[in-house]
C-alpha positions in Angstrom: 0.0 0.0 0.0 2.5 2.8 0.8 4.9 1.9 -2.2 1.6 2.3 -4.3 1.3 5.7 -2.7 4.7 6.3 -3.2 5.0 5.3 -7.1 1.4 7.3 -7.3 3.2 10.3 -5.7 6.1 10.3 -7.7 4.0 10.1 -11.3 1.6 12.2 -10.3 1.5 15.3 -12.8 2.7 18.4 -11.4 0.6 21.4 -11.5 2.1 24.0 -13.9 2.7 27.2 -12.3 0.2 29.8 -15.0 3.3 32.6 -14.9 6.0 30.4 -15.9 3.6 28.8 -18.8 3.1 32.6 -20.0 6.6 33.5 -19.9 7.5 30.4 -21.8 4.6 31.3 -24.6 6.1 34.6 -24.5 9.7 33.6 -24.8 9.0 31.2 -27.9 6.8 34.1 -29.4 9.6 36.6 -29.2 12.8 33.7 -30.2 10.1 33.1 -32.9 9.9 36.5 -34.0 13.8 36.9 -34.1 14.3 34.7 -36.6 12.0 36.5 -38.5 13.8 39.5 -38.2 17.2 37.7 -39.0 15.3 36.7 -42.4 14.0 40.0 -43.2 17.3 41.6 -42.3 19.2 39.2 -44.5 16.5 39.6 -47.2 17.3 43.6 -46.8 20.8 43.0 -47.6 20.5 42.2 -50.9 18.8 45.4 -51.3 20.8 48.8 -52.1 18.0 50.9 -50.7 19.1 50.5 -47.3 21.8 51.6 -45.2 24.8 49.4 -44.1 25.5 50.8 -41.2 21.3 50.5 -40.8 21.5 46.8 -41.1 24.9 46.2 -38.9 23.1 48.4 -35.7 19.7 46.2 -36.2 22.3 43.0 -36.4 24.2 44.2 -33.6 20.6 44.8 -31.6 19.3 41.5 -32.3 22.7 39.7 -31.1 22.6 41.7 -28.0 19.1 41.1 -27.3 19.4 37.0 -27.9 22.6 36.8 -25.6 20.7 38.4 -22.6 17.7 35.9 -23.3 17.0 33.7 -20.4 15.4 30.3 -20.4 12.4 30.0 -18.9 12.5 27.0 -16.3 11.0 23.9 -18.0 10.8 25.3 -21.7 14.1 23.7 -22.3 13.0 21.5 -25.0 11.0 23.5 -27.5 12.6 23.5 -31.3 12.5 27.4 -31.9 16.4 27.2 -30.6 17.9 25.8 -33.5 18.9 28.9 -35.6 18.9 31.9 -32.7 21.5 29.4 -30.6 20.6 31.6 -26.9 22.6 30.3 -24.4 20.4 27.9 -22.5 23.1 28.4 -19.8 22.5 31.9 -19.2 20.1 31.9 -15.6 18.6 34.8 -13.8 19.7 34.7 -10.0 17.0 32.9 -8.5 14.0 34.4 -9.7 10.1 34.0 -8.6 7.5 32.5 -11.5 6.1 36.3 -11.4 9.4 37.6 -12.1 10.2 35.5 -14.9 7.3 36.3 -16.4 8.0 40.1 -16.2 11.6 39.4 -17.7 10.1 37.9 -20.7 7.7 40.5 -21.3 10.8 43.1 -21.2 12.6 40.9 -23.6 9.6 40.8 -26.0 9.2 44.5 -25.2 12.8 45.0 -26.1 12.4 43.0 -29.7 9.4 44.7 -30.5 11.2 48.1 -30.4 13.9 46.8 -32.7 11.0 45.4 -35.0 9.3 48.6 -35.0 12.8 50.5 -35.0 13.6 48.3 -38.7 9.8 49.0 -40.2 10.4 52.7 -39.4 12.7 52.8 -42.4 10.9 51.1 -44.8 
């Protein structure tokens, strides 16, 4: 009876905690939206109408913002990874659910500006 419990215990599924499962929809929105703005920069390269020194600050931005990116806890395994390459090693000190998910929300906030900093000069 108590190694039932115990094997019950142990599979039981854990209750996800709602912050971190928003910060992780929100981190693999925003790593989603990167890459589209790696394609649309690289696509803008080929084009003569824009600036160089335009393209190499929005580069620079998007490099900068993907090397302060920060895991969320349990998100590990999602495939969006694969072509930004943030550094699943990089942690926050020991940070509440609640605070994770107002990290993310600055890191989206962050992209968005760069996004809406690269439309402006269309």
């Amino acid at each position: 009876m108590i190694l039932c419990l115990i094997i019950f215990q142990c599979t039981a599924p854990k209750k996800e905690d709602p912050h971190l499962v928003e910060a992780a929809r929100i981190h693999n929105e925003a790593v989603a939206l990167a890459e589209r703005l790696e394609t649309h920069l690289n696509q803008l390269t080929k084009e003569t109408t824009y600036k160089t020194d335009s393209l190499v600050t929005w580069r620079i931005a998007i490099e900068k913002w993907k090397s302060e990116l920060v895991e969320v806890p349990g998100n590990e395994s999602h495939d969006l990874h694969q072509h930004t390459h943030h550094d699943h090693g990089a942690q926050l000190t020991i940070v509440t659910s609640e605070q994770m998910l107002l990290f993310q929300q600055e890191m989206k906030a962050q992209l968005d500006s760069i996004k809406a900093r690269i439309n402006e000069n269309k």
